[in-house]
C-alpha positions in Angstrom: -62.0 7.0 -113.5 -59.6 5.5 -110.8 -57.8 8.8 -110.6 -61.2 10.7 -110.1 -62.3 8.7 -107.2 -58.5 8.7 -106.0 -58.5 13.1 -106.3 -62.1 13.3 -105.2 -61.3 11.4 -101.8 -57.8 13.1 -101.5 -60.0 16.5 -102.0 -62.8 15.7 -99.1 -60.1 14.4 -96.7 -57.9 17.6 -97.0 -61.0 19.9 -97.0 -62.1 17.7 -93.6 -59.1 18.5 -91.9 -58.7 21.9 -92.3 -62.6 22.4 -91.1 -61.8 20.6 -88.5 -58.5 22.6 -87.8 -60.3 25.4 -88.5 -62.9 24.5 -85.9 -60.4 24.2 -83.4 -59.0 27.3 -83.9 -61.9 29.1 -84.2 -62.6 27.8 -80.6 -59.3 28.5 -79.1 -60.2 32.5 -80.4 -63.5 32.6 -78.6 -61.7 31.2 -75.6 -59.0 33.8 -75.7 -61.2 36.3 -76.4 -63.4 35.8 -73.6 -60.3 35.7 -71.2 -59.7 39.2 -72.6 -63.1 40.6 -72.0 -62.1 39.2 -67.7 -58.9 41.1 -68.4 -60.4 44.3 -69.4 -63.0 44.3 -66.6 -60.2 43.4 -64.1 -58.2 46.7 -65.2 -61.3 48.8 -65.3 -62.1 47.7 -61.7 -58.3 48.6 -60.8 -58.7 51.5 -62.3 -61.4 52.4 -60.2 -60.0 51.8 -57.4 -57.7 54.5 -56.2 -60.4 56.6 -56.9 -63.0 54.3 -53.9 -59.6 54.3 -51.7 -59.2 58.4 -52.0 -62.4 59.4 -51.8 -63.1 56.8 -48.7 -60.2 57.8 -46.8 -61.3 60.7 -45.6 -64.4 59.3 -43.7 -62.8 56.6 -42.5 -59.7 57.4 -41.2 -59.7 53.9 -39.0 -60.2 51.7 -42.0 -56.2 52.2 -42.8 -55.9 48.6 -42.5 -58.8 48.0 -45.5 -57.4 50.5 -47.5 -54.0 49.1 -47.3 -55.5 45.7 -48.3 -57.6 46.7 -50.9 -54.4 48.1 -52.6 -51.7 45.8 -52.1 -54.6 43.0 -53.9 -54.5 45.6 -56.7 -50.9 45.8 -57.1 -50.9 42.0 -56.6 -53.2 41.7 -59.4 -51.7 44.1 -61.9 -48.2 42.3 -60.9 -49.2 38.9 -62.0 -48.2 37.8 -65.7 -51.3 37.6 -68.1 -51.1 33.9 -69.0 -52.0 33.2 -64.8 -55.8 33.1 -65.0 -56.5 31.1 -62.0 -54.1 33.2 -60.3 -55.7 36.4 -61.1 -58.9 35.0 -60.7 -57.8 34.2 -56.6 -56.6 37.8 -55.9 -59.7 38.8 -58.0 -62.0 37.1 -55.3 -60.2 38.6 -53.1 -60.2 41.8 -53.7 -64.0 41.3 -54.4 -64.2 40.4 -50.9 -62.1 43.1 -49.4 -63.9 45.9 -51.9 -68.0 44.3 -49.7 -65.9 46.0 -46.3 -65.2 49.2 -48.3 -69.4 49.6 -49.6 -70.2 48.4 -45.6 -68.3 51.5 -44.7 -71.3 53.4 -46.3 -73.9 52.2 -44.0 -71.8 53.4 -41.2 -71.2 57.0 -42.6 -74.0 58.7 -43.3 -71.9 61.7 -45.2 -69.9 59.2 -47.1 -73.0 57.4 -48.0 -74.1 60.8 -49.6 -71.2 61.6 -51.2 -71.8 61.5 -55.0 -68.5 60.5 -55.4 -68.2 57.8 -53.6 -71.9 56.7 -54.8 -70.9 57.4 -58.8 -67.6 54.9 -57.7 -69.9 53.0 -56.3 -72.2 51.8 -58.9 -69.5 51.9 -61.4 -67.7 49.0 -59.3 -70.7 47.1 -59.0 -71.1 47.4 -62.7 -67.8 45.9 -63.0 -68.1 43.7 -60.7 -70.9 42.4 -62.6 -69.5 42.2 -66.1 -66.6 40.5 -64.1 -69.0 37.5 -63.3 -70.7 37.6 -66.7 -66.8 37.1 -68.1 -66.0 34.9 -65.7 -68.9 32.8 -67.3 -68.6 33.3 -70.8 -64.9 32.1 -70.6 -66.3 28.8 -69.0 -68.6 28.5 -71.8 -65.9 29.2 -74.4 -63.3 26.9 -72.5 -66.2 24.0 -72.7 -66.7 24.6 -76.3 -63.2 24.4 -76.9 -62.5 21.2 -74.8 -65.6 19.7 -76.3 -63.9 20.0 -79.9 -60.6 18.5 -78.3 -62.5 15.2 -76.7 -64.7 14.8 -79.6 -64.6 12.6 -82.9 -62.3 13.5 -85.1 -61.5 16.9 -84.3 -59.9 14.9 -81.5 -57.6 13.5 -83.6 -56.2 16.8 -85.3 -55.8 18.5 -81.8 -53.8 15.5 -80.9 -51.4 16.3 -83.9 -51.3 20.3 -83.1 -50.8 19.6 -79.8 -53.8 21.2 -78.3 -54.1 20.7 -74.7 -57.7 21.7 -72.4 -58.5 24.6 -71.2 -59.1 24.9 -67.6 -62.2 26.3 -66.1 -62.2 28.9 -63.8 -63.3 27.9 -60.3 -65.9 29.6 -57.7 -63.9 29.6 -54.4 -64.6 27.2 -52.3 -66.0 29.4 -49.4 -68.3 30.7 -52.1 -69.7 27.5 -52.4 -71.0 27.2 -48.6 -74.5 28.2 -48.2 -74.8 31.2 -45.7 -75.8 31.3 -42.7 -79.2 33.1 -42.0 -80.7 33.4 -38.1 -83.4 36.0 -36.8 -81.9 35.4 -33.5 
């Protein structure tokens, strides 16, 4: 009877650690996965933009400076190694930033502004951007699940022995932070 208890116990403990390792794992997917899903939107954004650059060009031939921005943050971007997420997520913000000049250049081109082209390219970015900022979030969400299982009892303990380290968050600039500034002077 011993030897039952003894096998029994042996049984729950092994079948506890690999749920647990399991867990983790399972974790360290979604959180990998949901870097991907930034990393896809990034290159559909660059993608697009040789296409915005082109098709702007043409109406504003005294943006050169803009243009040349917005693409040297693109080959910046593409150039930096996959593993850098807060890297690319710098340049990203950048480039975000840069791209709000580009769409301001509408208002003050009326032909450009009607160009379907440009508008299409447009929206398309936008979309992106958007999906961007839901990826951005869902990575956060995954990288807090993850580093939840890795702080918590006793998955804590098997991440310790796999060497499982935390997953860091990806960070809102901190000029984004900073409320605007709004006067009807």
């Amino acid at each position: 009877m011993f030897w039952i208890i003894l096998i029994i116990i042996i049984a729950l403990v092994v079948f506890g650690y690999i749920g647990l390792y399991n867990g983790l794992q399972t974790a360290k997917v979604y959180t990998e996965e949901s870097w991907s899903q930034i990393d896809v939107q990034l290159k559909r954004r660059n993608d697009l933009i040789p296409n915005l650059v082109e098709t702007t060009k043409g109406y504003a031939k005294h943006e050169r400076e803009t243009f040349a921005q917005v693409v040297q943050l693109r080959n910046q971007l593409v150039s930096l190694p996959s593993d850098a997420h807060q890297q690319k997520m710098e340049v990203s913000n950048q480039l975000t930033d840069t791209l709000k000049s580009i769409f301001a250049l509408a208002e003050n081109y009326p032909d450009l502004k009607a160009n379907q082209e440009f508008t299409k390219l447009m929206e398309e970015l936008t979309n992106t951007e958007n999906k961007i900022a839901y990826s951005r979030q869902l990575f956060n969400s995954s990288a807090a699940s993850f580093n939840q299982k890795l702080m918590t009892f006793p998955s804590n303990f098997i991440a310790k022995i796999h060497g499982m380290t935390k997953v860091g968050y990806l960070e809102v600039p901190a000029e984004e932070k900073v409320a605007p500034k709004v006067s009807f002077e």
